[in-house]
GUFIRO-627631 format. One record per residue (C-alpha): x, y, z; residue in one letter. Coordinates in steps of 0.1 Angstrom, whole numbers, padded with zeros to 4 digits, always signed. Layout:
<atoms>
XYZa ...
</atoms>
This chain:
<atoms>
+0761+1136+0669x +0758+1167+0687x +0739+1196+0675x +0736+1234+0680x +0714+1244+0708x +0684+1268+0702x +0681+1293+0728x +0680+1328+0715x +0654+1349+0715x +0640+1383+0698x +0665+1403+0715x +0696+1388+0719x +0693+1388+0679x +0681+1423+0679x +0715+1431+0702x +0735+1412+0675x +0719+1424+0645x +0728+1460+0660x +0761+1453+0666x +0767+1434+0638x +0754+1463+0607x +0773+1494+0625x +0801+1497+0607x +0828+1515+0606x +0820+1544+0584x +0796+1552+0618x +0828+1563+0631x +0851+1575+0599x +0823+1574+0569x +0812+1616+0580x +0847+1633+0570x +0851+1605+0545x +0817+1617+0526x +0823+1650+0537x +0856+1655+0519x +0840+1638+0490x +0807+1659+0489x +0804+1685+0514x +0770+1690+0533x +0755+1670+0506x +0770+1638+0518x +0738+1640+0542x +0715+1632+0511x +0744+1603+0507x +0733+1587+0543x +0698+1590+0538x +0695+1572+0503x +0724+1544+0517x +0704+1540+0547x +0668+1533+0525x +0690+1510+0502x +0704+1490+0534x +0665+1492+0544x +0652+1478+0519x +0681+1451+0513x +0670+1443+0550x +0637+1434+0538x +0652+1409+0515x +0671+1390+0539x +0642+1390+0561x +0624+1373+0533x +0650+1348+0525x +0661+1340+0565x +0624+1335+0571x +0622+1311+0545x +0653+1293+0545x +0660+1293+0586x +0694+1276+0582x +0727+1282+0593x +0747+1286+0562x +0726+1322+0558x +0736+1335+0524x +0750+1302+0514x +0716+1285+0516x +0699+1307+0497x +0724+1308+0468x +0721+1271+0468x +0686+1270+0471x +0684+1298+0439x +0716+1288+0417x +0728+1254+0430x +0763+1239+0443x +0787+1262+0422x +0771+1298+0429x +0764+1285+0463x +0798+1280+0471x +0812+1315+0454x +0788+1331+0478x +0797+1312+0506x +0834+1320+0500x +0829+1356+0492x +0809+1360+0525x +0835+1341+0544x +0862+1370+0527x +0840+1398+0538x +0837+1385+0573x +0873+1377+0577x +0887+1413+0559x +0857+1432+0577x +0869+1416+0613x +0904+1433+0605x +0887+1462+0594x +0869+1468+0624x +0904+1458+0647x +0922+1481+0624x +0895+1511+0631x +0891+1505+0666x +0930+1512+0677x +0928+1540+0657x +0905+1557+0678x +0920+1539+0710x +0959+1546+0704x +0971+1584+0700x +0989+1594+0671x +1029+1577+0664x +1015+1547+0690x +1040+1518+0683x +1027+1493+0660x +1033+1464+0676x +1012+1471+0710x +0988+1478+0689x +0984+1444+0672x +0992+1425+0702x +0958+1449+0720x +0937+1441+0692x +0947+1401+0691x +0938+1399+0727x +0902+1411+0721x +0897+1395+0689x +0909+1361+0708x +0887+1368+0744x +0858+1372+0711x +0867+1334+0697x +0868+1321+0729x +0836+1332+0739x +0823+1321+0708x +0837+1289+0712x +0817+1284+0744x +0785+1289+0730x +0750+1311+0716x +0746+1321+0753x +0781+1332+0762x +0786+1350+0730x +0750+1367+0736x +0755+1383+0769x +0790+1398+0754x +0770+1413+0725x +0743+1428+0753x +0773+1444+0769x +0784+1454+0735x +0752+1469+0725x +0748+1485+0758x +0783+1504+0755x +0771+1513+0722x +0740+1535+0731x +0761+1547+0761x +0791+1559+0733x +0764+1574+0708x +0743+1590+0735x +0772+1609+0748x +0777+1624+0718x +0741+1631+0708x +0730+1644+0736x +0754+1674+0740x +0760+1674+0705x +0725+1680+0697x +0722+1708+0720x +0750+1731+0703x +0738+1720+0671x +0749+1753+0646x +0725+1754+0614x +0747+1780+0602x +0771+1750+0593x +0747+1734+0565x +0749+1763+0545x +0755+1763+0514x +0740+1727+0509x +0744+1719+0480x +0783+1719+0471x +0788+1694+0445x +0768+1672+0422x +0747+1640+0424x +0781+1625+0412x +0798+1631+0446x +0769+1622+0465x +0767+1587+0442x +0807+1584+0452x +0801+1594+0490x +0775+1564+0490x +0799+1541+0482x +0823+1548+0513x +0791+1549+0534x +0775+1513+0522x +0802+1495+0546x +0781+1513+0580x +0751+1488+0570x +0774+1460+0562x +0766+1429+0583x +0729+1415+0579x +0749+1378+0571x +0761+1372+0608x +0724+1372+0621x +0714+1350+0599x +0743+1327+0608x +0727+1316+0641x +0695+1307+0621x +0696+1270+0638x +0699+1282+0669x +0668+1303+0678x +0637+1296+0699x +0614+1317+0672x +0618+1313+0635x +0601+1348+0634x +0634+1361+0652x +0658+1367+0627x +0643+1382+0599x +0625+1408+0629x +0660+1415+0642x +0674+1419+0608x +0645+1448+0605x +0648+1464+0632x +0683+1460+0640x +0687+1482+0604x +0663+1507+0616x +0683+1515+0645x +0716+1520+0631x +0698+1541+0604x +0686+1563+0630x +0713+1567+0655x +0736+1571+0622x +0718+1599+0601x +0713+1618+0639x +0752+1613+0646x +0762+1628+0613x +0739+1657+0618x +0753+1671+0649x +0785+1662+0633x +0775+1688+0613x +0758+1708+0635x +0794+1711+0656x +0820+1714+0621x +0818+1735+0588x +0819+1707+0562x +0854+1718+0553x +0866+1709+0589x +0848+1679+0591x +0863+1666+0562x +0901+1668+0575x +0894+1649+0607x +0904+1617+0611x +0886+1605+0641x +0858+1630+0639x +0839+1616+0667x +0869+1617+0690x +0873+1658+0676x +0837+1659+0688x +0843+1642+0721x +0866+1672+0732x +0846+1698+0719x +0821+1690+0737x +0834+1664+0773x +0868+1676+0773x +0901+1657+0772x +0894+1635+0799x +0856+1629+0787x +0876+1624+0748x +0898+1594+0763x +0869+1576+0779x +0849+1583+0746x +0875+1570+0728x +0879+1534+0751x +0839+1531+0742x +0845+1539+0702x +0872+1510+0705x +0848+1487+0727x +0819+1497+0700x +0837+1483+0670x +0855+1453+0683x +0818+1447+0692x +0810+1448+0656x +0840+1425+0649x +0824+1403+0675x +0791+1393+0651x +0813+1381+0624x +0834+1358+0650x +0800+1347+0659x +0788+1340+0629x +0816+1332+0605x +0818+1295+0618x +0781+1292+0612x +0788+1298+0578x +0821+1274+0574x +0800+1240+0592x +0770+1246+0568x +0794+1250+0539x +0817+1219+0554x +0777+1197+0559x +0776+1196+0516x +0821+1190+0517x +0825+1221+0501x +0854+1226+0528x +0868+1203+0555x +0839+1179+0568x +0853+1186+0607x +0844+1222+0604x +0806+1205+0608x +0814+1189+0642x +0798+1205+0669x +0811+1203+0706x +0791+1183+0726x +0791+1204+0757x +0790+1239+0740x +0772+1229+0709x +0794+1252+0687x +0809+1246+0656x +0843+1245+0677x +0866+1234+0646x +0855+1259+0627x +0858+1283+0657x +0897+1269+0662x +0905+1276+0620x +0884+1308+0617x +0902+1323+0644x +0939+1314+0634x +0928+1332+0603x +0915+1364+0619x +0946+1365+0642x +0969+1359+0609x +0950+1388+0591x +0956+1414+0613x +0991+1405+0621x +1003+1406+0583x +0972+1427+0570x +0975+1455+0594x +0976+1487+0573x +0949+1512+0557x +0919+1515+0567x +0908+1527+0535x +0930+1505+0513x +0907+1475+0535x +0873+1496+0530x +0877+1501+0492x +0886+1458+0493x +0858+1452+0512x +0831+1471+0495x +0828+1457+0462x +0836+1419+0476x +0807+1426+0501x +0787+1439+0470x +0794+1409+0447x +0780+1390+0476x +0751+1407+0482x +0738+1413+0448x +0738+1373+0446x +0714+1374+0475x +0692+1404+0459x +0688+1381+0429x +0679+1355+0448x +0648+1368+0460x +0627+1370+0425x +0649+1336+0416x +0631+1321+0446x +0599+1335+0439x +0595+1316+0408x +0615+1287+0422x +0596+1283+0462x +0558+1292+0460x +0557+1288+0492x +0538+1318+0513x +0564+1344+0529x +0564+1354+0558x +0582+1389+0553x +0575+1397+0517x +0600+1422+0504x +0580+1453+0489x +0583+1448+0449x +0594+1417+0457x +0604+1406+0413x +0617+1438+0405x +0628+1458+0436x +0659+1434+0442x +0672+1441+0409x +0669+1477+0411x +0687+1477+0446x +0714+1451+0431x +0719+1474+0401x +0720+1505+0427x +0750+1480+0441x +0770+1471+0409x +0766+1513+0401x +0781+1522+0435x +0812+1499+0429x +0815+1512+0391x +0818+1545+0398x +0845+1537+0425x +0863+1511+0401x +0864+1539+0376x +0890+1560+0397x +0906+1532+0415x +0906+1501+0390x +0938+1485+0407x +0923+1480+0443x +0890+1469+0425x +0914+1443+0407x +0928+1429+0434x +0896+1427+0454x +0881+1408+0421x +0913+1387+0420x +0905+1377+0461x +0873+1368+0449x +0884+1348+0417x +0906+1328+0441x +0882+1311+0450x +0877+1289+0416x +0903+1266+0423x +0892+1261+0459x +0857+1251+0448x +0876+1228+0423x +0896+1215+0453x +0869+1205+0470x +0843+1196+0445x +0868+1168+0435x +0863+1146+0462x +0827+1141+0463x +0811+1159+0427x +0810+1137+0401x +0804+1158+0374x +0832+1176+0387x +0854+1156+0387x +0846+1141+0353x +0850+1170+0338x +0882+1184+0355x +0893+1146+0348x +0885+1153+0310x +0902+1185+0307x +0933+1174+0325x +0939+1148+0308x +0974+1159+0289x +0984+1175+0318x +0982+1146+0338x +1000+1124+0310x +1030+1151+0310x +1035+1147+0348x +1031+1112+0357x +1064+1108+0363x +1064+1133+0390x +1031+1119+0405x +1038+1085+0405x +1072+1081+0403x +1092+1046+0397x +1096+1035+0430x +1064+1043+0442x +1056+1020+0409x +1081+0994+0423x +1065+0994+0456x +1029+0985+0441x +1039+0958+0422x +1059+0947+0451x +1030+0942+0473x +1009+0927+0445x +1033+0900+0443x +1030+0878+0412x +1003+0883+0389x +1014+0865+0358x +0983+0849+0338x +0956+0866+0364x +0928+0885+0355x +0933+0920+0369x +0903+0948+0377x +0925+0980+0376x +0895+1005+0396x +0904+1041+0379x +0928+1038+0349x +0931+1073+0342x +0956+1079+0317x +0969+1043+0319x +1000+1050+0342x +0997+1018+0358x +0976+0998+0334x +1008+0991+0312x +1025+0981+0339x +0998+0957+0348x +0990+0946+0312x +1029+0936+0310x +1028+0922+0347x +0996+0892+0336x +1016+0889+0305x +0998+0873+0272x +0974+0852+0291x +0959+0876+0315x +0936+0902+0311x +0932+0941+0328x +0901+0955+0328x +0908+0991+0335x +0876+1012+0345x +0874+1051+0346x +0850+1079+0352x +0868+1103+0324x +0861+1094+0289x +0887+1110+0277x +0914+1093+0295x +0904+1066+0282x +0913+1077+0249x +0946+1088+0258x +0952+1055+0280x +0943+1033+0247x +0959+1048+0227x +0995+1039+0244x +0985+1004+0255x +0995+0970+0242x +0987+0936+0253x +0951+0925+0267x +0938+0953+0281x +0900+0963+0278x +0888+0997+0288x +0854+1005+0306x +0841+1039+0310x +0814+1041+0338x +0796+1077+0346x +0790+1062+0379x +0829+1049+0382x +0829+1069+0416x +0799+1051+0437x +0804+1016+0424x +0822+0985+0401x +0803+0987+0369x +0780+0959+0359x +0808+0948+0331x +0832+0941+0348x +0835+0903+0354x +0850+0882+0377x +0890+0887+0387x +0919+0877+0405x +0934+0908+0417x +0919+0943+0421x +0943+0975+0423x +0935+1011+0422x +0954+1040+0422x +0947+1077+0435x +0909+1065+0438x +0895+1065+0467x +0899+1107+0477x +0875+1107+0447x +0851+1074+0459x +0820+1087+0471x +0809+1055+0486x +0832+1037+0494x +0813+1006+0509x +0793+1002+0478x +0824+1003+0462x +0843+0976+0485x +0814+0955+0475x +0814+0952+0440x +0851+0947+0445x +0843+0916+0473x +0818+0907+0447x +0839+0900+0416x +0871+0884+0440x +0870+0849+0455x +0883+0841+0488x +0917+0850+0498x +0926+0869+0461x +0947+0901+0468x +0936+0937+0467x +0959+0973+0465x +0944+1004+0468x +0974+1036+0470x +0965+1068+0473x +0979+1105+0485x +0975+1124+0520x +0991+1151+0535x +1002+1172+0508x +1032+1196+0510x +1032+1176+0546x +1001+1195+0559x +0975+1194+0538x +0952+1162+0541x +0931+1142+0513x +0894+1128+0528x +0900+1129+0565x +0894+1094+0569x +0930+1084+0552x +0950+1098+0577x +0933+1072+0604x +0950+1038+0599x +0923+1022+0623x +0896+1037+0606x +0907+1021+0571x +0916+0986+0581x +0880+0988+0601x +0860+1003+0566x +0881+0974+0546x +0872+0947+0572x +0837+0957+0574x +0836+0950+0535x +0854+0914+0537x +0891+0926+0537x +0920+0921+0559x +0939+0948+0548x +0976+0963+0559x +0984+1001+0555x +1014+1013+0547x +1027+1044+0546x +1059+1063+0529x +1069+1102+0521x +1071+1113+0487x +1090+1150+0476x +1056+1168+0481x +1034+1142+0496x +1024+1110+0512x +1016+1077+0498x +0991+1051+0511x +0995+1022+0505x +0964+0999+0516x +0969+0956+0506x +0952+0924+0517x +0932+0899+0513x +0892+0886+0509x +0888+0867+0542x +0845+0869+0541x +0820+0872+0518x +0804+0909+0520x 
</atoms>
């Protein structure tokens, strides 16, 4: 199997990390914090950028340990296990996707004059963010000389404007300082965290580097420079505008641009503002199916999204599906750019304190020698994560419905994880199995309806007077009909990982049926089952974690020729698939022969899914 291909060095990371952490607020956050705080919004920039610092230092600790491509996923798995690790893995993947559009959305802004038509304006923005996937599609080195060329147009854009700026730089404009309260400057800080945002999509391409030094150094330095070249920019901001003006302006540095190069030097500065920030966007395209294939490696989303192209080495799957989504975002999520900002922030925040708290987790966890020790390293992250939650309070305060919904996109994904975790966790899907047990009783009429209940016992055939294993009872909807199938002088011998349905399976059953409950239902045939005729098992094997162990015991416990039925469910709602291995006939009868089985498959279209029906025969001892 093909893997990713290290080949970047200290500076193509050092181009990406700067790319990546300017953010928008770089180019709106000044009248944003002015209108918000006057001339003290410049104490706002200076603390943000020593937080961002210093949260800088953290990752560098964490990358430097934990040089994997999942970035903030592996060290949430590594600090809080499977569960957190996938919240933060989901909540990352929400900030990069909502901070691509973000970016898209910012850049026409500046590029398109007031009343533009919408529509050109999407269709602009989708042809750069898709020229980004393709490139990223193609690999490290293709995506790493667009970021130099990003990177490039950034100092050329910033150095226009600092230049000139700097030279009719009016102290005048400072005065009076200090207009408003600490309050203000606390609220102005959270508008201005989003410039920093972006250390993740560095530590993305962790797999992929010549130097293991590289990334956390990038990360570093990266952060220094945009702390610099912002805190300059906002002062000749400034310098140029009476905070009163600045704070109106919605393009400020475009207001700049024809101060000081005229209308004409204004249009070109505005192109290189729009080339700036889809730059930006491009880190997270880079990065964002990093994130999906290490998250996809432990099937905490599809399995394909790990593939990696043989030629390109790039996680191309994931590529293919993250961009879809981008392109679907800004097409139906094209609208405020601060509604978006004020969506992203405290999402972006939920995910980074997680990674703040890993650091002392880890230290106490990992004794391991770091290579890039955070200052303070037990105590500092849980001040900065604090400073964090703080920011997004006193924000949430004023604006609790946007910091509901950006809660709720976070909350969503609980039943994703649950989605996922139930076809290879066991302990998740135990437990789901035990508390979903009445549900599932109430419905089984609408899961398994009669003639999909016809059509197994169809291709059983007769089974009067056999012994029957049925592999995963659950809440006995087939057992009955098994236990009156072998009639008084066969036996079922239902197995199940949930205890609890079980229960509610006994309870309704007559005729000679005996349960088994096995914790390890999902990875074998327990020990006590004996000996049978026939062996059927429905809705089983999404949930079968290995599945030639499994096929064993079940060869094990048959003689030759004796039937088998295994049914299960793919393509849900006539898209969605189980395990990716049931929607490949070839594959199954190849799994089932391997195991001693000649096996048929069978499929037919339900309402609001597909059944599989897999039958045969023991032709060879396993």
């Amino acid at each position: 199997m093909a893997e990713l291909r290290r080949g970047l060095g200290f500076l193509p990371l050092l181009a990406l990390a700067t790319t990546s952490i300017i953010g928008t607020g770089t180019f709106f956050g000044q009248s944003i914090a002015a209108g918000i705080a006057g001339t003290a919004s410049l104490v706002s920039w200076v603390l943000v950028a020593l937080l961002s610092l210093y949260i800088a230092f953290c990752f560098a600790e964490l990358s430097s340990l934990y040089p994997r491509a999942g970035g903030v996923y592996e060290y949430a798995k590594q600090a809080y296990g499977r569960q957190w690790s996938f919240f933060t893995g989901w909540t990352a993947w929400l900030v990069g996707t909502m901070t691509t559009t973000m970016l898209v959305v910012a850049a026409v802004e500046y590029l398109t004059p007031t009343g533009f038509p919408l529509l050109p304006k999407l269709l602009i923005s989708a042809m750069f963010v898709l020229l980004l996937y393709v490139i990223a599609y193609l690999g490290a080195e293709a995506s790493s000389m667009a970021v130099n060329f990003f990177v490039v147009v950034t100092f050329v854009v910033l150095g226009l404007m600092l230049v000139p700026g700097g030279l009719r730089f009016h102290a005048s404009n400072l005065h009076p300082f200090w207009t408003s309260g600490f309050r203000s400057i606390f609220l102005a800080m959270f508008f201005l965290i989003e410039t920093f945002f972006g250390w993740e999509s560095v530590t993305y391409l962790s797999e992929e580097t010549t130097d293991a030094r590289a990334v956390p150094r990038a990360i570093i330095w990266g952060t220094v420079l945009v702390a610099v070249l912002n805190i300059a920019l906002v002062l000749v901001l400034f310098g140029l505008f009476p905070s009163d003006l600045l704070a109106t302006m919605g393009t400020p540095l475009l207001e700049a641009g024809e101060l000081l190069l005229g209308h004409y030097g204004q249009a070109i500065l505005g192109l290189g503002v729009y080339l700036v920030l889809i730059g930006s966007a491009a880190g997270g395209i880079i990065g964002g199916p990093r994130l999906l294939m290490a998250m996809a490696r432990d099937h905490l989303v599809f399995p394909s999204f790990a593939r990696v192209h043989e030629k390109f080495r790039t996680p191309y799957l994931a590529v293919i599906f993250q961009c879809i989504v981008s392109l679907a975002v800004i097409f139906f999520g094209f609208g405020s750019y601060r509604v978006m900002l004020s969506l992203l922030v405290p999402m972006a925040a939920v995910m980074y304190v997680l990674v703040l708290i890993a650091v002392p987790v880890l230290r106490r966890k990992d004794a391991r020698r770091r290579e890039f020790p955070a200052p303070f390293g037990m105590i500092g992250p849980i001040v900065a994560a604090l400073v964090l939650l703080a920011l997004v309070g006193s924000w949430a305060w004023t604006s609790y419905r946007l910091f509901l919904m950006a809660l709720s996109l976070v909350l969503a994904g609980i039943p994703v994880y649950y989605l996922f975790a139930l076809t290879n966790d066991s302990s998740t899907i135990r437990t789901v199995s035990d508390r979903a047990a009445p549900l599932t009783l109430l419905f089984e009429r609408f899961t398994l309806p009669e003639n999909a209940r016809r059509t197994i016992l169809g291709l059983l055939g007769d089974v009067s007077g056999k012994k029957v294993l049925e592999y995963g009872c659950g809440v006995g909807t087939v057992t009955q009909l098994l236990a009156d199938a072998v009639g008084e002088h066969g036996a079922v011998y239902a197995t199940n990982a949930s205890a609890r349905e079980i229960a509610v399976a006994d309870r309704r059953m007559h005729g000679n049926v005996r349960f088994i409950h096995d914790d390890l239902h999902h990875s074998r045939v327990s020990s006590k089952v004996p000996n049978v005729d026939v062996v059927v098992s429905v809705g089983q094997l999404g949930y079968v974690q290995d599945l030639p162990a499994v096929l064993r015991g079940v060869n094990k416990r048959l003689d030759m020729h004796e039937r088998i039925l295994f049914m299960d469910f793919d393509k849900y709602f006539g898209v969605l698939p189980n395990v990716a291995w049931l929607g490949d006939d070839l594959h199954i009868k190849r799994t089932f022969e391997d195991a001693g089985f000649h096996v048929g498959v069978v499929r037919k279209k339900g309402l609001f899914w597909q059944y599989v029906y897999v039958y045969g025969v023991k032709y060879k001892e396993a």
